[in-house]
N, C-alpha and C positions, 0 to 999 in steps of 0.2 A: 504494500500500500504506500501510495507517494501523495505529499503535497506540500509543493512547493509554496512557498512565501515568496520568491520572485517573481512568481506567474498566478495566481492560488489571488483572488480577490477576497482579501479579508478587513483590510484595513477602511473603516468610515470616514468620509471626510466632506465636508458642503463646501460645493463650488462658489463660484461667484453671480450666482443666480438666486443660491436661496436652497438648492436642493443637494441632500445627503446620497449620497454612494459609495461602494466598497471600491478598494484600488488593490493590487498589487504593491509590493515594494518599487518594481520597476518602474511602473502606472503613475505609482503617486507620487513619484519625483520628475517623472517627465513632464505628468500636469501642474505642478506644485504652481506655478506662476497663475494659471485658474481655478487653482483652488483658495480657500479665506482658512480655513485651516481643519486638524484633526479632532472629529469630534466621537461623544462615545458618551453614555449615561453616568458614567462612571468617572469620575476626571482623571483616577491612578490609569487605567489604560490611557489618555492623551498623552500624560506625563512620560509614561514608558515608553509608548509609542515614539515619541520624539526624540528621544533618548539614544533611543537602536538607528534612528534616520540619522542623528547627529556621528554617530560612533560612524554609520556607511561613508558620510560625507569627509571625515575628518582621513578614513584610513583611504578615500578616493582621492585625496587633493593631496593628501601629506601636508608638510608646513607652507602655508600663503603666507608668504610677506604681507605688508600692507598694500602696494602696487599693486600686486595679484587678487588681493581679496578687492579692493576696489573693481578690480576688471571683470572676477566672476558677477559681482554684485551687480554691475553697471549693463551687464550681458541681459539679465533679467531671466536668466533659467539657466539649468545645470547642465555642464558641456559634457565632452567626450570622458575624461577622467570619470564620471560618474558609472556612464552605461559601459566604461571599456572596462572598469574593473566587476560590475557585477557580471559580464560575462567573461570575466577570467577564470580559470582555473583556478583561484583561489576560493571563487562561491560560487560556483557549479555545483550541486549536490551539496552544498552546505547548506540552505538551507532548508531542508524537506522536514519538515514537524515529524514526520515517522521514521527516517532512515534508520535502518540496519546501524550504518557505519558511523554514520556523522547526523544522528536526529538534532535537530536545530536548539542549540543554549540547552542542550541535556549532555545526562553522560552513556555513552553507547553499553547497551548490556549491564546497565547498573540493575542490581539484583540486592533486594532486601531479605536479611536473614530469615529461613523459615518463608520464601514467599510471602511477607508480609506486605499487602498494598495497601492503602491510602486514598481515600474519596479525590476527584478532582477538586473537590468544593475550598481544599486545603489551600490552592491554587491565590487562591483572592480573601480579604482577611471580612467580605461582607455577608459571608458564607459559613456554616456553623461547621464544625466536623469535629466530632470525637469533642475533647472538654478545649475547643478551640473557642473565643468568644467570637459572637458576631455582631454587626451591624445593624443590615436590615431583614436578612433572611433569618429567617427561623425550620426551617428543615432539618426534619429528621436524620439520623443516617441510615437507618433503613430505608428513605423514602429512595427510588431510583431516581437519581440523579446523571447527567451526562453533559456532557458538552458538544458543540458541532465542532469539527475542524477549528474554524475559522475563530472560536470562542475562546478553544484552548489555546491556540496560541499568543491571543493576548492578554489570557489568566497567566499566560506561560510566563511573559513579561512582567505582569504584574507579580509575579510570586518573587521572582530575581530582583525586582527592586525596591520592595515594598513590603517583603515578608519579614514578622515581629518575632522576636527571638523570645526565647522561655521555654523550657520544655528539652522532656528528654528526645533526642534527634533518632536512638535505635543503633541497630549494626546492621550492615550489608556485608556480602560477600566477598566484594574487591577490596574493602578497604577496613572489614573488620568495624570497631566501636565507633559511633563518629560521634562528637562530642556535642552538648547542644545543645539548643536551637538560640544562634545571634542575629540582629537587626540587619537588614539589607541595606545599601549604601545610599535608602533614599529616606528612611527611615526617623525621623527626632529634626526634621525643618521642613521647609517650603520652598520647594523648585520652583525658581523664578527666574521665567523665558518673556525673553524684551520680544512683541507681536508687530511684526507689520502689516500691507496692506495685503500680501496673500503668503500662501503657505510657506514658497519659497524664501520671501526675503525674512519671515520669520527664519526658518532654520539656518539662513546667512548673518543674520545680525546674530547669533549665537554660539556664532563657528568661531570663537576667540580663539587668539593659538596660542601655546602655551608660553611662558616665557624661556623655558627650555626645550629646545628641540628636538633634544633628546626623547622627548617624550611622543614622538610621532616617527622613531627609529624604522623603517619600514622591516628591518631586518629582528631586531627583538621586537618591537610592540606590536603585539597579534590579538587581534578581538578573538570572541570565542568561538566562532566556528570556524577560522583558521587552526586554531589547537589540534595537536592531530589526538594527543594523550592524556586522559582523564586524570585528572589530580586527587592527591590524597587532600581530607578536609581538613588541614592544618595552614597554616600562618604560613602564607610566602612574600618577598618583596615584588610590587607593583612593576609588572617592563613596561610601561606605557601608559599615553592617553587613553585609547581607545580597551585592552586590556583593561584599565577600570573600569569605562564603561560601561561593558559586558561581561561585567564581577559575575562569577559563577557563584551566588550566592546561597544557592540550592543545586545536591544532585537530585535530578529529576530526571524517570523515564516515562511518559507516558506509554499507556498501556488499550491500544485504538480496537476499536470491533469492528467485526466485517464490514458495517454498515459506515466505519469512520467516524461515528462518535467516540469520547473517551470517557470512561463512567472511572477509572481507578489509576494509579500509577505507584509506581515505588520514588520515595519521597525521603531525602534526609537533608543534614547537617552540610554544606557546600565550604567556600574557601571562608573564613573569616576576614572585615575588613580592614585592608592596607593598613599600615600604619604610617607608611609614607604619605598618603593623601590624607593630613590632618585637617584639610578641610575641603567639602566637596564642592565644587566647582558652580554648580546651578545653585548652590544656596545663598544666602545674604546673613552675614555673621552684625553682633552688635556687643559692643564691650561692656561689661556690667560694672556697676560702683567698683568693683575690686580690679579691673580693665582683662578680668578672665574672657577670653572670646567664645561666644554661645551662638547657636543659630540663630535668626529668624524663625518664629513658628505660627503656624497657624491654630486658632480654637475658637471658644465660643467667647470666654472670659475678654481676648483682645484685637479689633480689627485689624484687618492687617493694614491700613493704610495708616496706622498709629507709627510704624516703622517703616512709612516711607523716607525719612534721612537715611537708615542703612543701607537701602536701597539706594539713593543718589551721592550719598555723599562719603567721604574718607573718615574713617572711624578716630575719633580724637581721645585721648585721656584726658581725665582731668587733673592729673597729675603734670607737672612742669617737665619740661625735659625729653619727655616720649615723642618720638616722631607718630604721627598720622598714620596709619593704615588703610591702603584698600583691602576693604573685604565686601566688595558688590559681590552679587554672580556678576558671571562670563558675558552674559549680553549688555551689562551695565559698564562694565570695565570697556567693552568691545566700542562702545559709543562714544567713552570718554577719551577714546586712542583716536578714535576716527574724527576726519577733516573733510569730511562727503557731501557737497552740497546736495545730493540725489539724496541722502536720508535724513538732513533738515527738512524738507519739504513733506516728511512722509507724517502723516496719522497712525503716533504708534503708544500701544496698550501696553502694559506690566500683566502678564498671567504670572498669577500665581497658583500652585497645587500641591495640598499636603495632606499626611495623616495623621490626624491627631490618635495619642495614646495614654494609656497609664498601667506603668507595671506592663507594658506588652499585652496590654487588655485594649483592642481598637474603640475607640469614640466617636468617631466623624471624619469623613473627606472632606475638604475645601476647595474649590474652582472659583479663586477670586479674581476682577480685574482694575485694575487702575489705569488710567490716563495717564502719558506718560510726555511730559514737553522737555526735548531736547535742553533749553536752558536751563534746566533745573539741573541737570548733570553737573556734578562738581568734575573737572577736569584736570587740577594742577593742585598738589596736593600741597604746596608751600603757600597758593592765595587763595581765599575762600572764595567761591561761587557769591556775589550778592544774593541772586534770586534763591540759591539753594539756604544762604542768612534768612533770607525773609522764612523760604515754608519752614525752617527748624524752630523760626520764632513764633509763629503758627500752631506748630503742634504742639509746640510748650505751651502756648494760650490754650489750648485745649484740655491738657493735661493740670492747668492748674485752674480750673476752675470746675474742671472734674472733683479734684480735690476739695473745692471750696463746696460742692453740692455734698458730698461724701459728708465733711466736717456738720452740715447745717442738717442734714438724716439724722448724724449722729448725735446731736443736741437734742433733735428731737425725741429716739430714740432711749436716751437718757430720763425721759421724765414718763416713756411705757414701762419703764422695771420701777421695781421700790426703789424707795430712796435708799442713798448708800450700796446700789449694787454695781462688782466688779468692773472692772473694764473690759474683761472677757466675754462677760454676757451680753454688756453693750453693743463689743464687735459682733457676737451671734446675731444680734437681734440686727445689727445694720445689717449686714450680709442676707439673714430674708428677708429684709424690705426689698436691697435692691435697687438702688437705683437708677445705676450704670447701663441697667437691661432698656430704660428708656432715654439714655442719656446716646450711649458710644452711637446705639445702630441708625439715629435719627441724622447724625453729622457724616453717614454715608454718602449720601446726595451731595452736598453742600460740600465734603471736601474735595468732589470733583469739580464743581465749579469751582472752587478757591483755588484750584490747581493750575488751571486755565486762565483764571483773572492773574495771578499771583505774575505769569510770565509777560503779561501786557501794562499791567497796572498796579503796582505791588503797594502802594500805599493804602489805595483804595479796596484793594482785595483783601488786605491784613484789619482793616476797620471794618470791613463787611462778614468778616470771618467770627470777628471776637463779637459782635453785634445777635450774630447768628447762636455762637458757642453760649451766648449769655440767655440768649431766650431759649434754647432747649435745654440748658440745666435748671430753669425757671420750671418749665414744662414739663422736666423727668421728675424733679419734688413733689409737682402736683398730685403728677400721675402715679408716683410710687405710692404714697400718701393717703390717698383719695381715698380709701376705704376708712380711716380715721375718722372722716372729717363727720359720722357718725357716731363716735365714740363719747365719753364724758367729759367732764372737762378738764382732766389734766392730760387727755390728749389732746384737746382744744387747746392749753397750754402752750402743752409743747410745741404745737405747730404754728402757734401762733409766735411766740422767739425763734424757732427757727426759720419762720420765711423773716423774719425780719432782718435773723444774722446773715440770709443769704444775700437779700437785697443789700446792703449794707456792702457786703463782700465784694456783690457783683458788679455793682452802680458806684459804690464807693459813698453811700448816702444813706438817709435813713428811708424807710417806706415814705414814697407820695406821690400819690396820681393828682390827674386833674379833677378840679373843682365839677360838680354838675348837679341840679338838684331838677326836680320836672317842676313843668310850669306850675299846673296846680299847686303844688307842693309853696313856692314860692307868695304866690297870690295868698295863700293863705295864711302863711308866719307873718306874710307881711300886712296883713289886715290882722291879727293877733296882738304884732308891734306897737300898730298906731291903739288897739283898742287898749293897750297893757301902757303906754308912756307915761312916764313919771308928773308930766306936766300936767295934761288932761287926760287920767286913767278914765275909763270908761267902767265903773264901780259896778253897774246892773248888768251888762254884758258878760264882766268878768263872773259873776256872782254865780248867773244863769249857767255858764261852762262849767266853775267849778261842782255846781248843784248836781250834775253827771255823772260824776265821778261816782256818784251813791249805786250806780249800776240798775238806778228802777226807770222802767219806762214812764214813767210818766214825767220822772226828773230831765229827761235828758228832749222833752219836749221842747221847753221854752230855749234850750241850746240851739236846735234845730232851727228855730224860727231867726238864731241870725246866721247860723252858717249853710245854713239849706243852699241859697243861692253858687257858695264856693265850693260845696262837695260834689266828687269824683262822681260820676254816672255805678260805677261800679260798685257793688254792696261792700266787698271787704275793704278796698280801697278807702271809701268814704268813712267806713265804722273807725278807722286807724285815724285817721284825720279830726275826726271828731274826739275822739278821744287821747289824742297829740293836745287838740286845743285844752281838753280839761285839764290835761295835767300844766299846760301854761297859767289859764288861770288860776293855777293853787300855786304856781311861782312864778312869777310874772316878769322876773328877773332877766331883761334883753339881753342877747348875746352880739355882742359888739364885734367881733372878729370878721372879717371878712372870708376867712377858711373855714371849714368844717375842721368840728370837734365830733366822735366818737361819742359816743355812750359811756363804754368803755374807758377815756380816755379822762371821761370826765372824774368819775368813779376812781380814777388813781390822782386826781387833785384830790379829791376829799378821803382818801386814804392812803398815801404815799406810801406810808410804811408796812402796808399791807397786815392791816391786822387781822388775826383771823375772823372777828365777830363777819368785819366787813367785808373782808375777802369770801368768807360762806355763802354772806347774802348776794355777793356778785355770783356766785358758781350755781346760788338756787336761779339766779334770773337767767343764766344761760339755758337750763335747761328747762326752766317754766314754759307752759304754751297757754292760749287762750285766754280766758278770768284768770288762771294763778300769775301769768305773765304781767297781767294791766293792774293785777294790788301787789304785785311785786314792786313793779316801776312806779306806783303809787308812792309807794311806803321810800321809796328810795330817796324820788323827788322830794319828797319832804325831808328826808336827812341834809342835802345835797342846799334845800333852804335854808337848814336849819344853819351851816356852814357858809351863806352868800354866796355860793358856787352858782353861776349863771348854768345852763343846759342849754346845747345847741338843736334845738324844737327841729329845725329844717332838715338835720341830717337823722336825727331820733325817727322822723315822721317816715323819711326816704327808707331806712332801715327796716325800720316795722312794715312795710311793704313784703319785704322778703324772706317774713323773721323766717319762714314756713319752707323756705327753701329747701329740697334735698341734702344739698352741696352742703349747707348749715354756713355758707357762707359770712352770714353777718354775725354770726356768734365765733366763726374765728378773727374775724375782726377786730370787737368786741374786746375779746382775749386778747391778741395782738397787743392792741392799743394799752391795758390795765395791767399784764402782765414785763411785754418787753421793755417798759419805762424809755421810755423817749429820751434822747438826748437833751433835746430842745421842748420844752413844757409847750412854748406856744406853735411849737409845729404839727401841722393836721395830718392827720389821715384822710384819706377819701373814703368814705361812703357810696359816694356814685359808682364809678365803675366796680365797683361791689355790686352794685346792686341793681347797674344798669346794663 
C-alpha cells in the first residue's frame, strides 16, 4: 500500500477566492502564490503543517544571502531548486505515509514489545486514549476509531511537534526500554509566523537563515526522511536546521488496513530535545524581573497581544550594563534585516499558535492574529524604534490600570468578608469576582486599531488608547460587580468607595458628572423656593404640605389644591413630588448651591464621624421601600433641621424617581457619597446621570 504526500492530496488550504481545497506537497507550493494560506479546524495541524513546508524550503535553497532571498521573494513563486529537489532522489519514496522502507517521519519496522499497539487517537492531544487527557473529544477506547490517509498524516505531524510528555513510553524490540514520554519541540510557547498577502510570501518572510551556516551543511544536516537509520531514543547533538525541524520526537509506525484507514500503531519515546537549540526559532522569548529568558505563551488568563513588545522589539534588562537581546521569532528578526521596499507595501498579520498545558495535562489550542505594521519593528538594537516607544508605552497604560481596577475589586472585596479577615481570603474572593474576564478580552478590538493609528499618528493614538483603556476598566467593575448591587449595605459600601477609588485613580479626580435635573422637577423646587423665602414665606401653603406628611387622605387634599397644577401626569412620578414638597415644608431651609448634593452626602455633614446611632438609621433608609422609606426620610429630615443642614429637595426629588431601580443605582450612590467622605465637602455628586 502507497501514499505518497508528494502527489496524495491531503493538505487544506483556501485560495484567493474564498474557497478551501486539498493540495499535494508538490501542489501546494506550486500554487502557494494563489493561495491566502493553510487552513485546518485545528490550528496545531496549520502550525505543523508549515513547519515541514519550511524545513522543504530551507533544505531546497540551502543558505540565501540577503541578495538571493530578495530575488526569490521579488520572483513571487518558488523556482526550480524547489520542484528539482523534490524530484530528486533524495525524496523519491520518502515520502509514502506507508512505506516498507522509508514510511514518512516514522521508524521502518518499529515493533512494540509483546505487539503492543496504540489507538491512532494518541496521535493529536484533543483525542482521549488510555488515561491520556483530552480536549474536546471524549471517546471511548473501545469505540472504533480510525483515520483516512490523508488525516493521519497530519495527526502524524501533529504528534512530532506537539506531543506532551509524562508517562511511561514502554519497550520495543529495536531498541529495548525507551525512556519516557518528553515535550515535543513545539510544546510550552506560541509559534509565531509573520502572514503575508498569500501562502507563499508567508513561508518566504519566515525562511530567516541562520546566523551560522553551518546549520544548513547540505552534507551533515539531513531532515528526516533523508535519514536512512533509525535512532536509538536517547540524547544526541542537533546536525542542523532543518534536522531540528523534523525532531523525531516520536517513534511511530502506523499500522494501515486494507481499506487504508489506520485504527492502531506502535507508538513510543522518540529523540529527546536538542540541547543545543536553547531556544526555538518560531517562538518569541521575554525576560522576566530576574532577566531569566521564558517563552511567549499563549492561555486564557493573558492575551496574546499583551506581548506584542517581544514580538517587535529587542528584549532589555532592567538591570545596567546588559546588552539588548533579540529574541523575536524568525519572521520578526527576518523583517528587521530586511530593506525591501516590495514588503513595506504589503498587508501583513502576526499568527500566532499554541498549546496550552498543565503538568502535560492539554487545556486549549490558540489561533490568534495580530496586525502587524512594519514601523513598529525595532531594527537596530543600540537606538530604540520611536513608534515601537510609543506601543511599549501603550501596553504599560494598559497594564496599569489593569492594576488600578484589580486594587479598586479589591477594596471592595475587603468589606464582603468580616472585618479583620486575611489577605489571602481577600485574594480568593478577588480572583472569583474576576474582573480581568471583562476587562483584557474587551481591549481586543481597540488594540488593533491603536496598532494602526499608533504608526500614522502616535500622539493621538496613545490618548485615544488610554481614553479607551479607562472606560473599559470603568465597565469591567460594573460588570464584574453587578450582581452586588443587590446585596445589603455593606456591599452597597463597599462598592460605593470603590468606584470612587477607581474614579479617582482613573481621572485622577474625585467622582462628578454633569449637573441635570428634569424640567418638572425644577419648576417645582423652584415654586417651593419662592413659596418657602425667608422674606415672604408663604405660612398657609407651607402649613397645607407639611399637613401631608400625616399620610391621610384627606390631609394631603388641601396640598393638592396648590401643587395639582405642577405634578407629573404620571401617578408614581407625581406621588414623589408631592411628597418631596412635604418634606420641604417641614424644613424649608433653601439650598443655595448651584451643584447637586446627595442625600447621602448630606447625611455625612450631619454625621461626619459616622456614629453608629446615625450610621444604622442611614443603612435602615437604604434599604427601606414605600411608607417605611417616606417616615424614614421623614424622621431624618427632621434630624438634619434639627442641625440647620439645608437638603438639596431637587436632587432628593430626581432620586426618588429611581429609588425602585433594579440596578439599586441610587442607593449606591447614596453610599458612595456618606461612606467615601469626599475630599472636598462642597463638591457634588451627580444624581442625574444616575438617574437619567
Amino acid at each position: 500500500m502507497k501514499y505518497d504526500l508528494l502527489t496524495e492530496s491531503w493538505i487544506p488550504a483556501l485560495d484567493l477566492q474564498g474557497h478551501t481545497k486539498e493540495y499535494s506537497i508538490t501542489s501546494l507550493l506550486d500554487a502557494a502564490p494563489k493561495l491566502q494560506r493553510i487552513v485546518h479546524e485545528k490550528p496545531l495541524v496549520v502550525a505543523s503543517v508549515q513547519r515541514l513546508l519550511l524545513a522543504i524550503l530551507y533544505r531546497s535553497y540551502g543558505y540565501l544571502g540577503q541578495d538571493d532571498w530578495d530575488e526569490v521573494f521579488e520572483s513571487g513563486e518558488f523556482g526550480k531548486p524547489v520542484s528539482n529537489y523534490l524530484n530528486s532522489p533524495e525524496c523519491v519514496d520518502r515520502f509514502d505515509l506507508f512505506s516498507e522502507a522509508y514510511p514518512f517521519f516514522q521508524t521502518a519496522n518499529f515493533t512494540k514489545e509483546k505487539g503492543v499497539t496504540t489507538s491512532v487517537k494518541k496521535l493529536s492531544p484533543d483525542y482521549a486514549s488510555g488515561n491520556n487527557k483530552s480536549l474536546f473529544s471524549h471517546l471511548v477506547d473501545h469505540y472504533e476509531f480510525s483515520l483516512l490517509p490523508k488525516e493521519a498524516a497530519l495527526y502524524l505531524l501533529v504528534c512530532q511537534y506537539f506531543s506532551l510528555g509524562g508517562g511511561v513510553s514502554g519497550s520495543s524490540v529495536q531498541f529495548g526500554k525507551h525512556p519516557n514520554l518528553t515535550n515535543s519541540p513545539l510544546v510550552g510557547g506560541a509559534v509565531v509566523m509573520v502572514e503575508g498577502e498569500n501562502l507563499f510570501q508567508t513561508l518566504m518572510l519566515n525562511l530567516h537563515m541562520p546566523k551560522d551556516e553551518e546549520w544548513l551543511d547540505r552534507k551533515v544536516d539531513l531532515p528526516v526522511w533523508e535519514q536512512n537509520e533509525p535512532e536509538k531514543p536517547e540524547a544526541r547533538e542537533m546536525r542542523g536546521l532543518t534536522d531540528y525541524l523534523t525532531w523525531r520526537a516520536r517513534h511511530v509506525r502506523l499500522l494501515p488496513e486494507k481499506d487504508g484507514t489506520v485504527a492502531r500503531m506502535f507508538f513510543a519515546q522518540g529523540l529527546p530535545n536538542p540541547k543545543e537549540m536553547e531556544q526555538e526559532p518560531y517562538f518569541a522569548y521575554r525576560l522576566n524581573k530576574d532577566d531569566k529568558i521564558l517563552p511567549v505563551r499563549l492561555s486564557f488568563e493573558r492575551a496574546c497581544w499583551r506581548d506584542t513588545a517581544n514580538l517587535l522589539q529587542y528584549a532589555r534588562s532592567t538591570k545596567v550594563g546588559i546588552e539588548p537581546q533579540d529574541l523575536r521569532p524568525a519572521g520578526i528578526q527576518l523583517l528587521a534585516a530586511e530593506d525591501n521596499e516590495l514588503i513595506d507595501k504589503l498587508k501583513l498579520n502576526c499568527q500566532l499558535i499554541g498549546l496550552d498545558n498543565n503538568k502535560a495535562n492539554p487545556l486549549c489550542w490558540f489561533e490568534e492574529r495580530l496586525p502587524l505594521a512594519i514601523n513598529l519593528i525595532e531594527k537596530d538594537r543600540e537606538q530604540k524604534n520611536k513608534f515601537s516607544a510609543h506601543l511599549l508605552k501603550g501596553l504599560e497604560t494598559s497594564e496599569v490600570i489593569h492594576r488600578q481596577l484589580m486594587s479598586a475589586v479589591r477594596t471592595f472585596a475587603s468589606h464582603l468578608l468580616p472585618d479583620g479577615a486575611r489577605a489571602q481570603d481577600v485574594t480568593t474572593k478577588v480572583e472569583s469576582i474576576n474582573p480581568a474576564r471583562f476587562y483584557w478580552p474587551k481591549l481586543n478590538e481597540p488594540f488593533e486599531q491603536f496598532i494602526w493609528a499608533l504608526s500614522h499618528n502616535s500622539e493621538e493614538a496613545k490618548s485615544n488608547w488610554r481614553k479607551v483603556c479607562q472606560e473599559i476598566a470603568f465597565a469591567a467593575f460594573e460588570g464584574a460587580t453587578q450582581s452586588w448591587c443587590y446585596g445589603g449595605v455593606r456591599a452597597q459600601k463597599g462598592l460605593s468607595i470603590a468606584k470612587q477609588q477607581l474614579e479617582e485613580s482613573l481621572y485622577g479626580r474625585t467622582w462628578q458628572r454633569h449637573v441635570y435635573w428634569s424640567q418638572d422637577t425644577q419648576e417645582i423646587i423652584k415654586q417651593l423656593y419662592h413659596w418657602g423665602s425667608p422674606e415672604y414665606p408663604r405660612r398657609d401653603i407651607l402649613a397645607a404640605l407639611r399637613k401631608s406628611l400625616d399620610l391621610q387622605k384627606n390631609s394631603q387634599l388641601a396640598a393638592i389644591s396648590y401643587l395639582g397644577p405642577l405634578l407629573a401626569n404620571e401617578d408614581e412620578r407625581s406621588e414623589v413630588q408631592a411628597f418631596v414638597a412635604a418634606l420641604f415644608a417641614s424644613h424649608p431651609k433653601v439650598y443655595q448651591q448651584s451643584q447637586h448634593l446627595s442625600f447621602g452626602a448630606v447625611w455625612y455633614q450631619a454625621d461626619k464621624d459616622q456614629r453608629p446611632g446615625m450610621s444604622f438609621r442611614f443603612e435602615c433608609l437604604l434599604e427601606a421601600k414605600g411608607e417605611q422609606l417616606k417616615q424614614t426620610l421623614r424622621q431624618m429630615v427632621q434630624i438634619l433641621k434639627s442641625k440647620d443642614i439645608a437638603v438639596d429637595y431637587r436632587t432628593l426629588m430626581e432620586d426618588l424617581y429611581h429609588w425602585d431601580s433594579d440596578d439599586k443605582r441610587i442607593q449606591l450612590k447614596w453610599a458612595r457619597d456618606y461612606w467615601a467622605k469626599p475630599n472636598q465637602p462642597t463638591e457634588a455628586t451627580d444624581s442625574a446621570t444616575a438617574t437619567n
